[in-house]
N, CA, C and O of each residue as an XYZ file, in Angstrom:
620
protein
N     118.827    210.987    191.417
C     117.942    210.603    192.497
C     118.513    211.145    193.807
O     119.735    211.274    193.876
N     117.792    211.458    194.795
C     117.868    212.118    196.275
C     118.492    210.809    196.933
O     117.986    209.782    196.480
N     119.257    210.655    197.683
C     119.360    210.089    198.743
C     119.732    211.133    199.886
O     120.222    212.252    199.731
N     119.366    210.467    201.124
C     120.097    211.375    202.112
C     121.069    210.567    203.287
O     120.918    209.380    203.575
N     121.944    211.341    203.807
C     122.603    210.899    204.779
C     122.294    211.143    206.224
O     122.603    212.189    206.795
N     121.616    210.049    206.849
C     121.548    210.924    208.102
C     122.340    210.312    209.294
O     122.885    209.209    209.340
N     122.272    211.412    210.375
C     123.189    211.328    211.503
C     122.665    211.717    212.789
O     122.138    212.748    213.208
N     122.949    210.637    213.281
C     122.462    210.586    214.933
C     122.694    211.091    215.921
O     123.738    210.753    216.479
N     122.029    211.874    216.413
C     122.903    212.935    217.818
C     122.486    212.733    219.173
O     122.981    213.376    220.099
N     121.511    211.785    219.343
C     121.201    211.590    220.756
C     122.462    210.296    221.757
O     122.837    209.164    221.454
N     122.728    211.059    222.803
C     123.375    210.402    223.538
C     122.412    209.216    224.997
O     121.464    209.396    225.762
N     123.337    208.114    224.713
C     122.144    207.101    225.322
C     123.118    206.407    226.664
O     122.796    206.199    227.834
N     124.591    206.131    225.839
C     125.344    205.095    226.978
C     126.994    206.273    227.024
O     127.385    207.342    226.555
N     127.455    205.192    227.894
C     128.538    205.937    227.785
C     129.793    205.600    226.462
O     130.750    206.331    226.209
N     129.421    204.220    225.723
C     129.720    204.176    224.510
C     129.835    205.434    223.484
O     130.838    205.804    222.875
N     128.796    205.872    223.470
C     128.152    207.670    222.689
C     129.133    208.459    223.079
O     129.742    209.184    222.292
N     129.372    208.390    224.311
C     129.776    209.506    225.147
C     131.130    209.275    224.468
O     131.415    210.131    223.631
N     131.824    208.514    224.614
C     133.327    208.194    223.789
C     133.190    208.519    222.943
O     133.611    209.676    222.935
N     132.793    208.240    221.965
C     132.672    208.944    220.359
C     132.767    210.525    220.668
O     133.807    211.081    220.312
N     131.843    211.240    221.254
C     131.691    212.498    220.797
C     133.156    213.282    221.998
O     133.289    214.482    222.238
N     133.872    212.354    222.435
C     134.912    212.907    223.255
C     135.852    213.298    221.974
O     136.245    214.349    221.470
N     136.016    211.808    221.697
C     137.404    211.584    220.447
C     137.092    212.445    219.274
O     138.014    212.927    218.615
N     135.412    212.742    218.871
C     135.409    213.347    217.366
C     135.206    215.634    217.987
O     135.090    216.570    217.196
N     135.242    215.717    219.415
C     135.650    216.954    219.795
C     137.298    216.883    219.523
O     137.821    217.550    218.631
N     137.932    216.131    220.264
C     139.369    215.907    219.755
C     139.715    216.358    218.851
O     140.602    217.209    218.926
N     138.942    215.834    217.082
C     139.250    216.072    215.959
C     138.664    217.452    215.844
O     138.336    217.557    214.662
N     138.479    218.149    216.244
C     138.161    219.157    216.117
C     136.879    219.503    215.085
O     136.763    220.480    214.346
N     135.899    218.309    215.293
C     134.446    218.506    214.053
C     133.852    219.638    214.365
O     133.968    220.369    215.349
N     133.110    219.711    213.280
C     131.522    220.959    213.554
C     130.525    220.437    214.573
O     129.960    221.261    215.292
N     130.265    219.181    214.695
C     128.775    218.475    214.916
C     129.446    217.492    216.033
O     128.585    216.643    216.260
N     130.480    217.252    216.750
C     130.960    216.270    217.793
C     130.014    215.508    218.645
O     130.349    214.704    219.515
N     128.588    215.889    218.259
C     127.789    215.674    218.851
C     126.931    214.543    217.973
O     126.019    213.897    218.488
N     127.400    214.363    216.381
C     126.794    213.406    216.122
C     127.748    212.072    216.038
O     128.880    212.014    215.560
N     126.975    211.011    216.636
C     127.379    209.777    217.074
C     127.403    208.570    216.587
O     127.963    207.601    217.100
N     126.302    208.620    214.768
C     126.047    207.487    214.516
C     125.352    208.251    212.733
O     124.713    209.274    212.485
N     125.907    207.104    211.830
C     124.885    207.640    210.423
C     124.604    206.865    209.489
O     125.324    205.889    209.697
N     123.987    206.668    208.548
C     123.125    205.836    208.002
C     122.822    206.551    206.564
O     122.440    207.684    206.271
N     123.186    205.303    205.735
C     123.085    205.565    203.546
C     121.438    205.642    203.719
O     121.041    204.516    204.019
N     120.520    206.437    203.647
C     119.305    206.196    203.102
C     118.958    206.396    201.781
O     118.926    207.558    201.377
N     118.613    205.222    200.807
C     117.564    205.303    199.923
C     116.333    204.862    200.008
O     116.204    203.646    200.150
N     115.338    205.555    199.959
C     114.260    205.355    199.508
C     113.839    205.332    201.189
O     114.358    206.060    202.035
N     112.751    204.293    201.449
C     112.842    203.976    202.910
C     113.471    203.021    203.502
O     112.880    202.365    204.360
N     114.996    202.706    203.117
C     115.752    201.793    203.229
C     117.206    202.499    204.435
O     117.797    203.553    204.201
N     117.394    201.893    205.248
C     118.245    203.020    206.013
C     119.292    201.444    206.218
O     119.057    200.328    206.682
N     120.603    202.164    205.544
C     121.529    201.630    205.839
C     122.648    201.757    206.668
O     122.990    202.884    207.025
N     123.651    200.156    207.246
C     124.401    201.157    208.140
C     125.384    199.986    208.908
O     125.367    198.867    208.397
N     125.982    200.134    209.751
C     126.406    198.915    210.578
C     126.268    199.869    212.020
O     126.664    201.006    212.276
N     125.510    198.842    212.829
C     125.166    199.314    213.896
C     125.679    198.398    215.545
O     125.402    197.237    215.849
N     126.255    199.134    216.125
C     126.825    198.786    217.228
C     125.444    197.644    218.041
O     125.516    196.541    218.583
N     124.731    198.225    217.871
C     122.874    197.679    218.936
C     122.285    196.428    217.900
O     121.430    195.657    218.334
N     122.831    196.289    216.457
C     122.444    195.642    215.831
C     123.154    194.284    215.833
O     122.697    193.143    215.901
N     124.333    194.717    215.744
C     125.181    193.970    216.019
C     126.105    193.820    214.226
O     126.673    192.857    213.711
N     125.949    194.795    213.884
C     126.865    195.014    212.737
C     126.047    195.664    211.347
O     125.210    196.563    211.436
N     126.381    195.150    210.322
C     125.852    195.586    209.121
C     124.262    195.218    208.718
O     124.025    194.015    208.616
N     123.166    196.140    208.483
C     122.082    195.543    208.449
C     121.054    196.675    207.421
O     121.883    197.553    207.181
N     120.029    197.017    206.864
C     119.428    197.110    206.812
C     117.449    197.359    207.177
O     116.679    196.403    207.090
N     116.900    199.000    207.621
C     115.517    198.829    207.905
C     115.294    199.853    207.562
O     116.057    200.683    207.067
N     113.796    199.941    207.872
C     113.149    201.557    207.991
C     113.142    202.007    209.292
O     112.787    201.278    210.219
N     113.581    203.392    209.472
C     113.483    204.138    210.647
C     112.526    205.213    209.840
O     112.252    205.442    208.662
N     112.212    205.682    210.978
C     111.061    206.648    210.905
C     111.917    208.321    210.533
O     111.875    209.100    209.580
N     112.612    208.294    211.795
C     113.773    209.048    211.510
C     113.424    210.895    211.824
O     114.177    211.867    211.754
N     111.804    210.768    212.214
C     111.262    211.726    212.729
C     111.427    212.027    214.474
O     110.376    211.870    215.095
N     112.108    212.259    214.934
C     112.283    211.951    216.440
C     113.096    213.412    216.523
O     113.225    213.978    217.609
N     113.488    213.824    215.616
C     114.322    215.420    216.192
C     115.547    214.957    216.410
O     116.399    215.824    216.214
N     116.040    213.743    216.798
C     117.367    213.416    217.097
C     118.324    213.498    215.663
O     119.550    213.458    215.769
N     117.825    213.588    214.643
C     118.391    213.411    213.210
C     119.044    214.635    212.629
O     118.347    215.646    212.704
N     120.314    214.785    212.022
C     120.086    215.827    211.062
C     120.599    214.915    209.835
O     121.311    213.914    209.912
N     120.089    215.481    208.756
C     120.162    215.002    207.056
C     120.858    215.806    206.216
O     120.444    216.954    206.059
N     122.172    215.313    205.439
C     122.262    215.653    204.056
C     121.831    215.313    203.150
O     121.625    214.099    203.136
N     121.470    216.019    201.998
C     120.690    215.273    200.683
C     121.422    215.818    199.859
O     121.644    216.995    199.576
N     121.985    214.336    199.289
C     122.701    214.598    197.713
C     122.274    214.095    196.584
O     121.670    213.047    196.811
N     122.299    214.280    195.797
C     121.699    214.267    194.371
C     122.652    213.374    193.660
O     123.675    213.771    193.103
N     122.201    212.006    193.724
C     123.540    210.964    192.791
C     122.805    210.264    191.798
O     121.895    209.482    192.074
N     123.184    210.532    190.650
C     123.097    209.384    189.380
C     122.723    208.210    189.723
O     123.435    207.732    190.606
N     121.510    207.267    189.216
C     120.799    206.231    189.364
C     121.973    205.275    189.582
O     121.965    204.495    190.534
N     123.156    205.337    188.558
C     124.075    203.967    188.571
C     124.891    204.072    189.530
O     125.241    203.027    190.078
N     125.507    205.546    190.080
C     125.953    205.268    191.764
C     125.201    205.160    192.955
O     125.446    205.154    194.162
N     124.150    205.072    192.188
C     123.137    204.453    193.560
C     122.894    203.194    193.585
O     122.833    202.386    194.512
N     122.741    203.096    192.310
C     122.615    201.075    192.317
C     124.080    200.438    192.566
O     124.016    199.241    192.845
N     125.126    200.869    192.536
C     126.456    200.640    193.176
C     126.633    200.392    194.389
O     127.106    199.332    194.797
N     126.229    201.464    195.201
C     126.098    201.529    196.751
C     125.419    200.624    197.007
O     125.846    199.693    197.691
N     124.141    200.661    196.509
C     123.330    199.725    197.171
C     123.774    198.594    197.473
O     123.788    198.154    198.623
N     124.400    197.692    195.946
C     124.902    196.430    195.317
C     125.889    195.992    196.627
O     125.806    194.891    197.172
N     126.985    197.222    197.094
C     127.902    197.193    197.989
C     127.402    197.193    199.165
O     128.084    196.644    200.031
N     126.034    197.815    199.584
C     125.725    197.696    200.915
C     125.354    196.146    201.638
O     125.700    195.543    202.654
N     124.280    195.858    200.265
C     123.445    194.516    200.369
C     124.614    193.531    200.555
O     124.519    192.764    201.514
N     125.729    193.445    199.752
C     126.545    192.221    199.713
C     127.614    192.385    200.982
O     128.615    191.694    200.793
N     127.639    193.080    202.141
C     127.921    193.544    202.967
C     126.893    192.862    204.360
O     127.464    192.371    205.334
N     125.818    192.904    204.303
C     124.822    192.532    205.315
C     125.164    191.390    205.749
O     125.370    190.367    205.095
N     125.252    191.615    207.277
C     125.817    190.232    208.218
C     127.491    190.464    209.100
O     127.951    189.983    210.135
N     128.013    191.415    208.097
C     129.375    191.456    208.854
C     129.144    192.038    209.968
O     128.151    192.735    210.174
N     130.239    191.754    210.973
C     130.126    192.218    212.382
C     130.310    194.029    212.433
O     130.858    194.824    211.671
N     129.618    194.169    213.623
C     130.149    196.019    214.238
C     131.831    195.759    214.181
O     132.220    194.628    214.475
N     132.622    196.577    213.884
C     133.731    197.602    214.203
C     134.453    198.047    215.525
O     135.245    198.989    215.526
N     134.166    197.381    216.566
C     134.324    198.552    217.557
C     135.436    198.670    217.899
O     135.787    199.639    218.571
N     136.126    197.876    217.586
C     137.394    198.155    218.066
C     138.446    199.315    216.934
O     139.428    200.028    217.137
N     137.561    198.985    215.683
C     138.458    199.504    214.644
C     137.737    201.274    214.461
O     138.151    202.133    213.682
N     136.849    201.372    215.216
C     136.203    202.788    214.992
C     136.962    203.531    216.177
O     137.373    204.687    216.082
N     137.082    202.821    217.177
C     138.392    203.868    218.460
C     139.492    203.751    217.807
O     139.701    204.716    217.072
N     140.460    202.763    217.781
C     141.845    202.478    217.038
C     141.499    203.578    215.879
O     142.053    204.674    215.957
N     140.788    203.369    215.035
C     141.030    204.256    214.243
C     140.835    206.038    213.713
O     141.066    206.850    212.818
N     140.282    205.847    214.941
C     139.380    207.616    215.216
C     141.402    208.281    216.115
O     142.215    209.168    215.857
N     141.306    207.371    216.952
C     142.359    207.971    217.701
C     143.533    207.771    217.151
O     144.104    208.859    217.082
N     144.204    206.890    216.707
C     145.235    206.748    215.797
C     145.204    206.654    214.352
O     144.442    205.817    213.870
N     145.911    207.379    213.575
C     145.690    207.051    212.196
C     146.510    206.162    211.543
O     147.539    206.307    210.883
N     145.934    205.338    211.818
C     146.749    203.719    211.296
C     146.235    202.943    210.281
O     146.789    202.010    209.701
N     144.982    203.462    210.087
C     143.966    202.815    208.904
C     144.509    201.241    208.930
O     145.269    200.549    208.253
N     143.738    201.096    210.018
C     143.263    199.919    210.539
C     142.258    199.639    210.239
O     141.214    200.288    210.301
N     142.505    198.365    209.780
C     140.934    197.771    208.970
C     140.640    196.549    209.014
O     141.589    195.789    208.823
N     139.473    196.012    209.234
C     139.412    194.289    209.033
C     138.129    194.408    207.606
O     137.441    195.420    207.469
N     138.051    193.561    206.953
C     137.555    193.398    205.666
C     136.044    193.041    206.335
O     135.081    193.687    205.921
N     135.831    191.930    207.450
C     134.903    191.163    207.849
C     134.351    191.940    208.833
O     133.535    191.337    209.529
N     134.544    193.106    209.112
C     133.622    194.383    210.083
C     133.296    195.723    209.514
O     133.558    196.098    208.371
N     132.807    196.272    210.275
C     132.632    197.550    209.448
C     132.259    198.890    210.884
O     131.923    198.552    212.020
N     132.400    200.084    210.514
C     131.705    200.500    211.683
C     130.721    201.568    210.724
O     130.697    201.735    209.505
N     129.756    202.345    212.074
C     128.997    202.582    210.510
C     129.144    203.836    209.649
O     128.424    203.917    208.654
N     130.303    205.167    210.025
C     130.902    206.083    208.757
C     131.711    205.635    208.360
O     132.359    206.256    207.518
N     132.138    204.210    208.788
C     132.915    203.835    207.671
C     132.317    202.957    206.430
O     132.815    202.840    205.310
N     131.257    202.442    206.870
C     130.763    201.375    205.396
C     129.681    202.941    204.846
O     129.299    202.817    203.683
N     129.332    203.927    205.357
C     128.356    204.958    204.772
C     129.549    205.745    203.647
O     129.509    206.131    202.478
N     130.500    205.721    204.657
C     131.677    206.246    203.510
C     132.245    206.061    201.957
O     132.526    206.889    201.091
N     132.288    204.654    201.989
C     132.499    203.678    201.532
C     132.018    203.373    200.586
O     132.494    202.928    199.541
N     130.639    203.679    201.008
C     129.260    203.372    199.788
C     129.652    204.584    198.727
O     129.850    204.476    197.517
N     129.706    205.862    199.622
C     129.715    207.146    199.095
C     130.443    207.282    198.491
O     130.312    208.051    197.539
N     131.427    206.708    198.689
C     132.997    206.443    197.545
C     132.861    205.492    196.104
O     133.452    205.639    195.035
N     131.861    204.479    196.507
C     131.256    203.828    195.455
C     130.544    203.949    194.985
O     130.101    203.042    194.280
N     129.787    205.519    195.088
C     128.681    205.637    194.286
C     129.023    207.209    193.354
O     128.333    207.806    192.528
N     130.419    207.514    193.939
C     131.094    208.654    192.843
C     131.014    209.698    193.718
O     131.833    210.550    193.374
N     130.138    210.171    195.123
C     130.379    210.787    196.189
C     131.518    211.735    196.210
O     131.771    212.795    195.638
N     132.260    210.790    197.282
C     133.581    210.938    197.771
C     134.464    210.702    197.189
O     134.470    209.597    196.645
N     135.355    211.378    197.051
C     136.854    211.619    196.795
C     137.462    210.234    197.373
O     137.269    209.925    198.549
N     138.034    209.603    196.691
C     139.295    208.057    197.627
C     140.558    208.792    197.948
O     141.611    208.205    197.697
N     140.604    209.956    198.450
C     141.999    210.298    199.179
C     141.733    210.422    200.677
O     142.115    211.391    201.332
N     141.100    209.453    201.153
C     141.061    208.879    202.404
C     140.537    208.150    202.664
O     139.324    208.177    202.460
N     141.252    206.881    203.375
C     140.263    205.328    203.727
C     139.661    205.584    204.028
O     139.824    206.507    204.826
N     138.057    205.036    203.740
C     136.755    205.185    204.516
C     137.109    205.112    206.094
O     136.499    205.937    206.775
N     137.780    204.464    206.612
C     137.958    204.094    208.305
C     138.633    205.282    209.091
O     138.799    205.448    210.299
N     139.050    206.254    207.715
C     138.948    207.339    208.800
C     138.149    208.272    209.187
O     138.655    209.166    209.866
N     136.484    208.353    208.837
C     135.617    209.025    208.518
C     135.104    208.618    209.964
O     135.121    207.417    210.235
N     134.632    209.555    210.952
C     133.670    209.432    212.045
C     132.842    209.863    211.198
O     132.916    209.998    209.977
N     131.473    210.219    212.466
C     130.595    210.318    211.896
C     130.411    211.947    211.933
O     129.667    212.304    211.020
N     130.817    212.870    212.619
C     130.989    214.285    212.517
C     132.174    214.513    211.418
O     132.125    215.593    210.830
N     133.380    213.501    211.024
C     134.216    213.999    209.895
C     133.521    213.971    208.865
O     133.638    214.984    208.175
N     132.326    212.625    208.203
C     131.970    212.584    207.559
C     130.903    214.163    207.295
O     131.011    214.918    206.328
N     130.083    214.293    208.271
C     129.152    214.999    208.060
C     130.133    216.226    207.589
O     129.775    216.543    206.454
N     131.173    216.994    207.999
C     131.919    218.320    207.759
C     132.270    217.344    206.024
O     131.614    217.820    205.098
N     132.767    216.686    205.812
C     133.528    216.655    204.566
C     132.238    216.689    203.525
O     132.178    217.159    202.389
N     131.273    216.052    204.283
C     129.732    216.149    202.939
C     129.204    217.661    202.555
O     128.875    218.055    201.436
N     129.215    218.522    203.995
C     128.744    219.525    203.641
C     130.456    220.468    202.772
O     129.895    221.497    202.395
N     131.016    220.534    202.608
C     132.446    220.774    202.237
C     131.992    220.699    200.631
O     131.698    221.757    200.076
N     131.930    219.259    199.779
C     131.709    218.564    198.717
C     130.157    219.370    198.346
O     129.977    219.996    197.302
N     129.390    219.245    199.145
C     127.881    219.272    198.670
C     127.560    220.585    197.448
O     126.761    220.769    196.529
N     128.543    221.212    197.992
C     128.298    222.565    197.294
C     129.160    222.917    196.197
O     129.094    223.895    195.453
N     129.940    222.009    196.215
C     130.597    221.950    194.506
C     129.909    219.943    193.360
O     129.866    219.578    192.185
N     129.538    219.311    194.802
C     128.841    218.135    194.161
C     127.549    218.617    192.913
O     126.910    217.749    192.320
């Protein structure tokens, strides 16, 4: 089954603006994307700073602000992810652990937050995705996007 990953590139606050400082830092392809989300079906998953953490909706996702990977995963690592996303819904945003951990590599983590390439990561790791030779918490959202397209083409 298709799912896709998508990733957010419009800049709104100066929150945004931090992200795409620290993930130029890391030297990404895309420093410009700021935010990303597990979609199956019309289900867009994610933990969101505006949401106020881990949640679940439909976005439209047509706005031009988007770009998408689509990977091709086996029904049972999709019902995995999912299983992991859903039982996830409610924990708080990350924010402290998405700077701490973008800028230092300390893999710093709290169990009861999430930020959102790190629970998209995460999923992706639980659904046979990703490789586990790196904590999800170190995945921005431009590392993630370079390491998907990296994988995609031997996935």
């Amino acid at each position: 089954m298709v799912v896709k990953i998508a990733f957010y590139k419009k800049h709104t606050s100066l929150y945004t603006r931090g992200i795409t400082l620290v993930q130029t830092l890391q030297f990404t392809s895309k420093p410009q994307l700021i935010h990303c989300e597990f979609v199956i079906g019309k289900q867009w998953y994610t933990s969101s700073y505006n949401d106020g953490g881990v949640r679940v909706r439909e976005i439209s996702g047509e706005s031009g602000n988007w770009d998408f990977i689509y990977l091709d995963i086996p029904i049972n690592g999709i019902d995995k992810a999912r299983r992991f996303l859903e039982g996830e819904m409610g924990k708080e945003y990350d924010i402290e652990g998405i700077f701490l951990a973008q800028l230092f590599p300390l893999n710093i983590d709290s169990p009861q937050r999430w930020f959102c390439s790190e629970i998209v990561s995460e999923a992706l790791m639980i659904a046979g995705v990703l490789p586990r030779d790196r904590d999800s918490s170190w995945y921005s959202p431009a590392r993630l996007y370079d390491r998907l397209q990296e994988i995609k083409i031997k996935y």
